[in-house]
C-alpha positions as CSV (number, residue, x, y, z in Angstrom):
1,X,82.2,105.6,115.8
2,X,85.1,104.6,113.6
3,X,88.5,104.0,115.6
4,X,91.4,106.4,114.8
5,X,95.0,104.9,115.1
6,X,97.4,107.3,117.0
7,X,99.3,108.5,114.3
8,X,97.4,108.6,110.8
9,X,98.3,105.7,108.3
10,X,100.3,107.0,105.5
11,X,99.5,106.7,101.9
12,X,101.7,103.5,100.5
13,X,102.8,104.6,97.8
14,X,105.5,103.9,94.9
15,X,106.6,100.8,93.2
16,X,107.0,98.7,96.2
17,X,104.1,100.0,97.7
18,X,101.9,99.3,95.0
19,X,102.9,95.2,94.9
20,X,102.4,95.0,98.8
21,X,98.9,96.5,98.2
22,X,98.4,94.1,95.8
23,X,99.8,90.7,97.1
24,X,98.1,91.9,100.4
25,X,94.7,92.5,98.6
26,X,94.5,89.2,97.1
27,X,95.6,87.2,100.4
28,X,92.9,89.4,102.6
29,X,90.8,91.4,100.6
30,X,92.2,94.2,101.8
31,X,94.9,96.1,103.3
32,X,95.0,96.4,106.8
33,X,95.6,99.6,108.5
34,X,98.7,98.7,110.3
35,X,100.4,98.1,107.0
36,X,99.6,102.1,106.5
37,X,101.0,103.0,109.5
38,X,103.8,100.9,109.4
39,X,104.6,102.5,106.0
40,X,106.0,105.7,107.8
41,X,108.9,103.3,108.1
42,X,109.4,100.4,105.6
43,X,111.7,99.0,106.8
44,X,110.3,98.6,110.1
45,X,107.3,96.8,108.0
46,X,109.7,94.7,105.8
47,X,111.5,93.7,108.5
48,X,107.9,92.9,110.3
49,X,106.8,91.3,107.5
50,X,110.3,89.6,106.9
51,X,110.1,87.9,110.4
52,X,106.7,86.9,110.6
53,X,106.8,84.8,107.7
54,X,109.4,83.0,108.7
55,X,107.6,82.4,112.6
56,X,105.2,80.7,110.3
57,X,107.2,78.5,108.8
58,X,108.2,77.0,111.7
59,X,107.1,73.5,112.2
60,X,108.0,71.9,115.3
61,X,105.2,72.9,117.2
62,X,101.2,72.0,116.6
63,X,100.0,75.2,114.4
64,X,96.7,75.3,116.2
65,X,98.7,75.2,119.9
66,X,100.8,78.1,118.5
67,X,97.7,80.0,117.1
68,X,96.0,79.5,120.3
69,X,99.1,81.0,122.3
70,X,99.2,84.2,120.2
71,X,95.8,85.0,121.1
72,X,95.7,84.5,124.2
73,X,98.5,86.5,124.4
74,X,96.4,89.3,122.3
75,X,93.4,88.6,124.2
76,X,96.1,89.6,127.2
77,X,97.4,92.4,126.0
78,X,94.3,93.6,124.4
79,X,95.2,94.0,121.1
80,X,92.0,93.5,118.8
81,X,93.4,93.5,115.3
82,X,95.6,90.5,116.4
83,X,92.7,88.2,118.1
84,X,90.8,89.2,115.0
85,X,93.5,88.2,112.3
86,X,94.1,85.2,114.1
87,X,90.3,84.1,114.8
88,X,90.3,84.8,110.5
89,X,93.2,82.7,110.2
90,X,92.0,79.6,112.4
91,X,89.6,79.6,110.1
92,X,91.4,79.8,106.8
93,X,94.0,77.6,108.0
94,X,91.3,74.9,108.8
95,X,91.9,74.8,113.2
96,X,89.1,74.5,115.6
97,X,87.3,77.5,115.9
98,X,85.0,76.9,117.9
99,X,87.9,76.8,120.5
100,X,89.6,79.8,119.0
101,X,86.4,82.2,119.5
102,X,86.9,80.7,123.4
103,X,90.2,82.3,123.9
104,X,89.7,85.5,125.2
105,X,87.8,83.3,127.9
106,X,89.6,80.1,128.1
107,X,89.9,79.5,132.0
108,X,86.0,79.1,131.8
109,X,85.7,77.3,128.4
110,X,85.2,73.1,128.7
111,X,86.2,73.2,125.1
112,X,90.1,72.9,125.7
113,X,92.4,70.0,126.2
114,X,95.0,69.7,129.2
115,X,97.8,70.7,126.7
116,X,96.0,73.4,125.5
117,X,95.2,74.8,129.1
118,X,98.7,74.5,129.1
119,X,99.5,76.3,126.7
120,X,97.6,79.3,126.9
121,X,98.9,79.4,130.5
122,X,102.3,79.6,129.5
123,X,101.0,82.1,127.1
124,X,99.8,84.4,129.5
125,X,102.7,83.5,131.9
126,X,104.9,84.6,129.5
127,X,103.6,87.8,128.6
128,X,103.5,89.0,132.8
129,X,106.0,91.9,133.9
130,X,107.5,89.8,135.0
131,X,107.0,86.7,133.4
132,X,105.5,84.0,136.1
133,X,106.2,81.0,134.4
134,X,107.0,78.1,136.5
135,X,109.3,75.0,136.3
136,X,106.5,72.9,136.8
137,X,104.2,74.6,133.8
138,X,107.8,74.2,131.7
139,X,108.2,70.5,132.4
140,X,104.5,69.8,131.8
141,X,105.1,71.3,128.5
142,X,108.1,69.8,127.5
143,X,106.9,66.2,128.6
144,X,104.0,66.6,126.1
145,X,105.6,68.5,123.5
146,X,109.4,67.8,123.5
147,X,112.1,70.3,123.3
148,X,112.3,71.4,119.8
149,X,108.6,72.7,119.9
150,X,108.8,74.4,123.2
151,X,111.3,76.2,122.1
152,X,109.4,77.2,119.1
153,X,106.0,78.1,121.1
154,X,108.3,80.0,123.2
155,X,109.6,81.7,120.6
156,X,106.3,82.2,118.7
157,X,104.6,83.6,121.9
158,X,107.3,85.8,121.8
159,X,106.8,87.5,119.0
160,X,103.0,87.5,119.7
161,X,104.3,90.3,122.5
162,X,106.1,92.4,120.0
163,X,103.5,92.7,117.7
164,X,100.3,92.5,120.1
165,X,102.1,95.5,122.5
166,X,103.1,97.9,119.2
167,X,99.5,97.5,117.7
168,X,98.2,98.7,121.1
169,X,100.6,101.6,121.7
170,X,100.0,102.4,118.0
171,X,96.1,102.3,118.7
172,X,95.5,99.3,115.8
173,X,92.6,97.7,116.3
174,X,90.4,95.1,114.6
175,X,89.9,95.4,110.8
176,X,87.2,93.3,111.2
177,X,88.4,90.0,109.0
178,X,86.5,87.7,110.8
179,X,83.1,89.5,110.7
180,X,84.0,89.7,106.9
181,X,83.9,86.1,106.4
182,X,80.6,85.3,108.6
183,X,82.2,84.1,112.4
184,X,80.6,84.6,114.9
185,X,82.0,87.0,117.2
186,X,84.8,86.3,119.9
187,X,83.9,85.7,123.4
188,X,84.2,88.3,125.7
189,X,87.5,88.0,128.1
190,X,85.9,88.5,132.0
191,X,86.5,91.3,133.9
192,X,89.7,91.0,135.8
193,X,88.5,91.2,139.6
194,X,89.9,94.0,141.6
195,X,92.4,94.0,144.1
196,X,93.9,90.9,142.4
């Protein structure tokens, strides 16, 4: 059963629309649905688009710590097409991902570092209502790390929330880029116990 977004991508369309489709098609293969239904505004999407490429040009932080961050923050929040994307992008951008398929089950995983553990704490401390993050998690972080690039993970994970929390009200999921290029499939987050 194919997935249905909550309100129907729009047809892009025009000048503009016609490059993005393009530049888009030859980065991914394809266009992603969000970019459809982000088209019912552009410049919601440019704006989007606008920001995002500047959070990746950021480079103060470790790129796979900040990779790892968003998804956990996606695994999190639930957002599919952002685990996905990312999980494609470990792998196109040449990080471990044989960790990155662990995220969505990291507390179990052996495969992760101190500083990553830490990282995809603060991750998931961040993105709380509200946020739990501690001074102690903060000091580990900045001990390792140094100011400049906690700030910038901070920031990055930040972003990872406005983007992970619209796909989901907006009913984006997975595209399926990282079935497209052969890896193997994400573990499976564990049930959150009850009563917890």
């Amino acid at each position: 059963m194919e997935h249905t977004t909550r309100i129907p991508p729009a047809e892009i369309t025009g000048v503009k629309g016609a490059l993005i489709k393009r530049m888009i098609e030859k980065k991914l293969g394809k266009v992603p649905t969000a970019v459809g239904l982000y088209w019912h505004n552009p410049k919601v999407l440019f704006a989007s688009f606008g920001l995002g490429g500047k959070v990746q040009k950021w480079d103060a932080c470790d790129e796979g710590l900040k990779s790892f961050a968003h998804m956990a923050v996606a695994s999190l929040v639930g957002c599919t097409w952002c685990l996905d994307f990312n999980y494609f992008e470990a792998r196109n951008k040449g990080l471990d991902v044989a960790k990155a398929r662990e995220i969505p089950r990291w507390r179990e995983a052996d495969v992760f570092t101190p500083l990553e553990r830490d990282v995809l704490e603060y991750a998931e401390a961040m993105s709380q209502t509200p946020p739990t993050v501690t001074d102690e998690l903060v000091d580990r972080l900045h001990a390792e790390l140094g100011a400049a690039a906690i700030v910038e993970l901070t920031s990055v994970i930040a972003f990872a929330n406005m983007t992970t929390r619209g796909n989901v009200a907006l009913g984006i999921e997975s595209d399926g880029f990282a079935a497209a290029c052969g890896l193997k499939p994400l573990a499976e987050r564990p049930p959150v116990a009850s009563g917890s």
